[in-house]
C-alpha positions as CSV (number, residue, x, y, z in Angstrom):
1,X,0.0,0.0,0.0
2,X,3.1,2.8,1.0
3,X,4.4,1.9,-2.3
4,X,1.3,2.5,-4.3
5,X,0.4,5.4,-2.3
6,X,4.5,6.9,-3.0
7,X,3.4,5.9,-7.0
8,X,1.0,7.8,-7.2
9,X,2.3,11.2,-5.5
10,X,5.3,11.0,-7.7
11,X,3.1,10.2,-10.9
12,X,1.3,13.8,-9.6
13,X,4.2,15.1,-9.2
14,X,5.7,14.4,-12.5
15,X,2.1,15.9,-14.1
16,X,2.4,19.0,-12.3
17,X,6.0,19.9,-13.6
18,X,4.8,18.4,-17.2
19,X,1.5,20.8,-16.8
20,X,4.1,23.8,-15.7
21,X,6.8,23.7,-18.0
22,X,8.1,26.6,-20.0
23,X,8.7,26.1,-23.8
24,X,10.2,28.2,-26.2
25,X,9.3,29.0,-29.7
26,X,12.9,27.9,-31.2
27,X,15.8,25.6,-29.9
28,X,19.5,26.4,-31.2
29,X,21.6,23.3,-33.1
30,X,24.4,25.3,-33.2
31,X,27.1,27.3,-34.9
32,X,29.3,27.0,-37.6
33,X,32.3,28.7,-39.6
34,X,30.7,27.6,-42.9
35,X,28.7,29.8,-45.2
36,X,25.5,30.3,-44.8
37,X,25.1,28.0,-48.5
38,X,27.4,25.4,-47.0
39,X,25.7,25.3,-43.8
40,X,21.6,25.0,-45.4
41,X,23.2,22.4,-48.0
42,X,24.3,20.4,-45.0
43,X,21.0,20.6,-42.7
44,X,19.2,19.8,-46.0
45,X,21.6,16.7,-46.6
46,X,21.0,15.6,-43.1
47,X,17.0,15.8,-43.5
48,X,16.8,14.1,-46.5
49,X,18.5,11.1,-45.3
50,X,16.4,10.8,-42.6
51,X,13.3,10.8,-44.5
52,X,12.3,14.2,-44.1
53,X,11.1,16.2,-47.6
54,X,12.0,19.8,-48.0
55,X,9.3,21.7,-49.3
56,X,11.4,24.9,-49.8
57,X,13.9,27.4,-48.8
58,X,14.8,31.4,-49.1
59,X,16.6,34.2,-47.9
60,X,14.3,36.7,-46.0
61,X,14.3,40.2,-46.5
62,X,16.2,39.0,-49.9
63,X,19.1,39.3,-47.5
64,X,22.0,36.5,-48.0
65,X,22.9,37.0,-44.4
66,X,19.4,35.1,-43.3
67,X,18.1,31.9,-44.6
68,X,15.2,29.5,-43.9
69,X,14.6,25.6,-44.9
70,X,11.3,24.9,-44.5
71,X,10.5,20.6,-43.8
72,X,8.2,18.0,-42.9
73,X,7.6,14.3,-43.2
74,X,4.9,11.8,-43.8
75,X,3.9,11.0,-40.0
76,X,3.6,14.1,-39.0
77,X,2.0,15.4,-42.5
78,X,-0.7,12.9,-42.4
79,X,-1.6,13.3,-38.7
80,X,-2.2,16.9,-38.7
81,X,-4.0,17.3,-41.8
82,X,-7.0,15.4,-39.9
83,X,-7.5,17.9,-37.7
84,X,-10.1,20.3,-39.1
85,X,-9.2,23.3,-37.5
86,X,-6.4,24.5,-39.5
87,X,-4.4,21.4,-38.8
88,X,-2.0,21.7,-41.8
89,X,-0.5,24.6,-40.7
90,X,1.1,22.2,-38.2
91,X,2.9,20.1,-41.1
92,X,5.7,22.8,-42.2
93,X,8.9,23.4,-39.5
94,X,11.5,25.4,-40.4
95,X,15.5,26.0,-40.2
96,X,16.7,29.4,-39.2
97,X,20.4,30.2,-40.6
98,X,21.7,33.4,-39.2
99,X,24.7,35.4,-40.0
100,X,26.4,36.9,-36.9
101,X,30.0,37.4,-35.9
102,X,31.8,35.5,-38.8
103,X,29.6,32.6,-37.5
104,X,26.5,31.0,-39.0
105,X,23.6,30.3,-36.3
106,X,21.1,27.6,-36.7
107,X,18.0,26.9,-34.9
108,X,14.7,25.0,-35.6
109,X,11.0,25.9,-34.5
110,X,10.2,23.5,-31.5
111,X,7.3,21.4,-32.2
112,X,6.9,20.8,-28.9
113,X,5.9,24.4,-28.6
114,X,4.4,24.9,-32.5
115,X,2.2,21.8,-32.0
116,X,0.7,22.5,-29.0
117,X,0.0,26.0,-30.0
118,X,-1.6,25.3,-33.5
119,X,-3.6,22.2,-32.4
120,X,-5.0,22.7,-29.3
121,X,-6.5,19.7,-27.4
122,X,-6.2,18.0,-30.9
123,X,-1.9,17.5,-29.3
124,X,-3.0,14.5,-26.6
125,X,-5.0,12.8,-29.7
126,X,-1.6,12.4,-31.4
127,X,1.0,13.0,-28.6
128,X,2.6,10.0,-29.8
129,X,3.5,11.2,-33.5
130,X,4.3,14.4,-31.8
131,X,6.7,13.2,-29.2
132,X,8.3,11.2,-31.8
133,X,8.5,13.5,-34.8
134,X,10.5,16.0,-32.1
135,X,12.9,13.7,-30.3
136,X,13.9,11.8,-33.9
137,X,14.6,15.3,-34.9
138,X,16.8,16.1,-32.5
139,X,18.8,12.7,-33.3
140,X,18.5,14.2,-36.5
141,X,20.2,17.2,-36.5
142,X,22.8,16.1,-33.8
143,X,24.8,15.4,-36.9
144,X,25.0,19.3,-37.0
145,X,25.4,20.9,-33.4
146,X,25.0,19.6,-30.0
147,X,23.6,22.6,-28.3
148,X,20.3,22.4,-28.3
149,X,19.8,25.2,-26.2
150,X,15.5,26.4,-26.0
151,X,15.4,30.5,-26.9
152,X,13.2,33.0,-27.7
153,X,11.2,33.5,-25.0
154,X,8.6,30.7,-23.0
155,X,5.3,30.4,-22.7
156,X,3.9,27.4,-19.8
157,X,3.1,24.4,-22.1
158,X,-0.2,24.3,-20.6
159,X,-1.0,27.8,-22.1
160,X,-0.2,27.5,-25.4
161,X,-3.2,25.6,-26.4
162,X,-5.0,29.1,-25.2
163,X,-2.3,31.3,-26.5
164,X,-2.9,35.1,-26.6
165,X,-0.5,38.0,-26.3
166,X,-2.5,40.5,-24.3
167,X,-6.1,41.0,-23.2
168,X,-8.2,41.6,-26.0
169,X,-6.1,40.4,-28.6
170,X,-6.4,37.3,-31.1
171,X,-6.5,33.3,-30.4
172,X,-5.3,31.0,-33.1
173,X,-9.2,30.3,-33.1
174,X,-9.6,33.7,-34.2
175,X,-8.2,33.6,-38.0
176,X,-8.6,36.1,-40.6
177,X,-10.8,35.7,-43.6
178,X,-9.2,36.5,-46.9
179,X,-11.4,35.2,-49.3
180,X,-14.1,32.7,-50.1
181,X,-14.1,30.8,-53.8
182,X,-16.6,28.8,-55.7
183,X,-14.3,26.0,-55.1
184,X,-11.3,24.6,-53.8
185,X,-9.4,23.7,-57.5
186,X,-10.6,27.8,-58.1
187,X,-8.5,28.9,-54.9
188,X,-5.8,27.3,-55.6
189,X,-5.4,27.7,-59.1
190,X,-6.0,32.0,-58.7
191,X,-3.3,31.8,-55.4
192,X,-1.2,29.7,-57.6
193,X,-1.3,32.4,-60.1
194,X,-1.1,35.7,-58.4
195,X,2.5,33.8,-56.4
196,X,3.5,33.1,-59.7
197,X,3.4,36.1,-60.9
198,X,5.0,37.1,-57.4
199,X,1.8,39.9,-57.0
200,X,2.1,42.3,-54.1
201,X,5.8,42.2,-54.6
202,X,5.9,38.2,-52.6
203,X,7.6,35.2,-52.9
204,X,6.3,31.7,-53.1
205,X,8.7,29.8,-50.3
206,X,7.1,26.4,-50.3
207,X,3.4,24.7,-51.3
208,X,1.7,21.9,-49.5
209,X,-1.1,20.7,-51.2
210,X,-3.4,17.3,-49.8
211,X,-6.3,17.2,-52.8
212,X,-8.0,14.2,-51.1
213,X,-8.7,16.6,-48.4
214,X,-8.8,19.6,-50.5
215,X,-6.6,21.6,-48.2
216,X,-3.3,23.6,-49.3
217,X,-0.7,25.5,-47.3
218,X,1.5,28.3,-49.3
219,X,4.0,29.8,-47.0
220,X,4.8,33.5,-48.5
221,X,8.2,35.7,-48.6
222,X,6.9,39.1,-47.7
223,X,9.9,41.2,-49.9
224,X,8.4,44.8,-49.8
225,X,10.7,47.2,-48.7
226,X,7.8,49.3,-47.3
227,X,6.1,47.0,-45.3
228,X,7.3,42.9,-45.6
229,X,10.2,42.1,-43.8
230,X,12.8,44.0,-44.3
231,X,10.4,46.6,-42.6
232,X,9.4,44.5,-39.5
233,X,11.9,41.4,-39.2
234,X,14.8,44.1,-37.8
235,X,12.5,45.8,-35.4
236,X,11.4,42.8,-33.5
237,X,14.4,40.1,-34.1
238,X,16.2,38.6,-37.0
239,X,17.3,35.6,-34.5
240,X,14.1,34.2,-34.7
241,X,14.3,33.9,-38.4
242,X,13.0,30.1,-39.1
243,X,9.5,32.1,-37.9
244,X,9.3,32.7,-41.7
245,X,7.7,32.6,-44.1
246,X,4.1,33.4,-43.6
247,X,1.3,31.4,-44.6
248,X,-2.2,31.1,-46.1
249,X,-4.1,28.3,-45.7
250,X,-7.1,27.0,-48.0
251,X,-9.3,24.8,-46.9
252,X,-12.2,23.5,-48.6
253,X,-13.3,27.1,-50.4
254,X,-12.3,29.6,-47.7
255,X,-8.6,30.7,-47.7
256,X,-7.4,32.1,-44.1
257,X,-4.6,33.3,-42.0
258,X,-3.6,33.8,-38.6
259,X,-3.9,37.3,-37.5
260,X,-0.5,38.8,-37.0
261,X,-1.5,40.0,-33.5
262,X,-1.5,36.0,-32.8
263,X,0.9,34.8,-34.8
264,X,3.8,37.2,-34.8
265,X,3.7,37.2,-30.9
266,X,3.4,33.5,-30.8
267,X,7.0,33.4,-32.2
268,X,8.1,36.0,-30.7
269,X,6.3,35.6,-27.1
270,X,9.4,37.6,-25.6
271,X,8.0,41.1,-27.2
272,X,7.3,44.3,-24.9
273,X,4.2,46.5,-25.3
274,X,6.8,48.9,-26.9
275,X,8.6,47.4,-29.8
276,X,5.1,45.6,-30.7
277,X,3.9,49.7,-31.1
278,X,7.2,49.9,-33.7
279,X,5.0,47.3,-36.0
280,X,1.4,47.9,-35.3
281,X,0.5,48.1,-39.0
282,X,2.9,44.9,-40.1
283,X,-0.3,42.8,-38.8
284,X,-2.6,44.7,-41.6
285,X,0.2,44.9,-44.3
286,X,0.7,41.4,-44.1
287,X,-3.4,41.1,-44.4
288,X,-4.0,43.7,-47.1
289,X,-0.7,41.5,-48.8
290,X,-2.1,38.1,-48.3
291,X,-5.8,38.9,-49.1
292,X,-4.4,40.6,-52.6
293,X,-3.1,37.0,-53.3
294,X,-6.5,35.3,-53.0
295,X,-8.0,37.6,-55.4
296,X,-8.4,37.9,-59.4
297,X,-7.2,40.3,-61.6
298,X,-8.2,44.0,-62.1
């Protein structure tokens, strides 16, 4: 009986610290006296023999000191696309490559943090995939640094499902609307088009497209001068880099996005009231940008 009773405080135990734990929104691999080109050939080397696809890559701010691998594979793919709520905006991760110092920083978006965010109580349906998909990757990517160090400010696990800046502002529940289309083969082929053509001075980064479910993620390079990243990325933090690119999500007719008062201080959670006034339009640029790419030509 004392040992069941001694179980069972210590299986509490171990719950509450689980329940309490803070995550961050990227963990560092490492650095490197590579080029920044040497160093993304070598991550993408590593992920591809690990089964891994990469979907796309680019240099934000069309700067060739920043770069940013975007990844996935077919567990984690197939598992998030069933959830209804936006669930494939779960499937992309992304590498960071930073130019700092002579040295080349790398770091990866935790999907221990991303997943828990994006997919709510939807995470304990598939903790397994989850867990799995983010320890393998760390075995992964030990090939490349051994630092592993969390950064970019924590959230409590338990919170993230709820996350939310400040009072007031936007849930992941809360997406915007940019357009509705007669049907799903009609979104995609106009997005398709208007990335092509790179309208509203974008980028197309990487496409994710499950027709069975007839739901597509595009993840967008934002290049304007005026009011894409180079306007915003240096006023709140270049380190967290492998936050990029945005993304538009069309599922079914209606193609969404998170609102930038969500999803900008989801990855960086470590923003003051203050430098989030220095971008208080970037949320609607990237809006007024996005919707422009779910509409027809003049």
């Amino acid at each position: 009986m004392k040992y069941i009773v001694l179980s069972f405080f210590a299986l509490l135990c171990f719950n509450t610290s689980l329940t309490g734990q803070e995550l961050a929104p990227y963990i560092k691999i490492g650095e490197t006296s590579e080029t920044i080109q040497q160093a993304s050939d070598n991550v993408i080397k590593v992920l591809k023999e690990n089964s891994y696809s990469i979907l796309g890559s680019y240099n934000p701010m069309n700067s060739t000191g920043y770069k940013v691998v975007v990844f996935t594979n077919n567990d984690l793919k197939n598992t998030v696309v069933k959830i209804k709520d936006r669930g494939a905006l779960a499937a992309a991760f992304k590498v960071g490559f930073v130019s700092k110092g002579g040295k080349i920083i790398i770091s990866y978006t935790n999907p221990d943090y991303i997943l828990r965010a994006y997919l709510g109580d939807n995470y304990g349906t598939y903790k397994g995939v989850f867990e799995k998909f983010s320890a393998d990757l760390k075995t992964t990517f030990s090939s490349i640094g051994n630092e592993f160090k969390p950064f970019g400010g924590t959230v409590a696990a338990d919170k993230l499902k709820n996350y939310h800046y400040k009072i007031m502002m936007p849930y992941f529940s809360d997406p915007v609307e940019l357009n509705e289309f007669s049907s799903f083969e009609e979104g995609l082929k106009i997005i398709e088009g208007n990335l092509k053509s790179k309208k509203g001075n974008t980028v197309q980064v990487y496409k994710l497209v499950f027709p069975e479910n007839k739901v597509a993620v595009f993840g967008v390079g934002l290049s304007s001068k005026e009011d894409g990243e180079p306007n915003f990325l240096p006023k709140i933090g270049t380190d967290h880099v492998a936050a990029l690119p945005y993304e538009i999500i069309l599922q079914g007719t209606q193609a969404t996005m998170l609102h930038g008062k969500y999803r900008i201080a989801l990855h960086w959670p470590d923003l003051t009231m203050g430098t989030f006034m220095k971008i208080m339009s970037t949320p609607g640029d990237i809006e007024d940008t996005l919707q422009g790419l779910c509409e027809t030509a003049d």
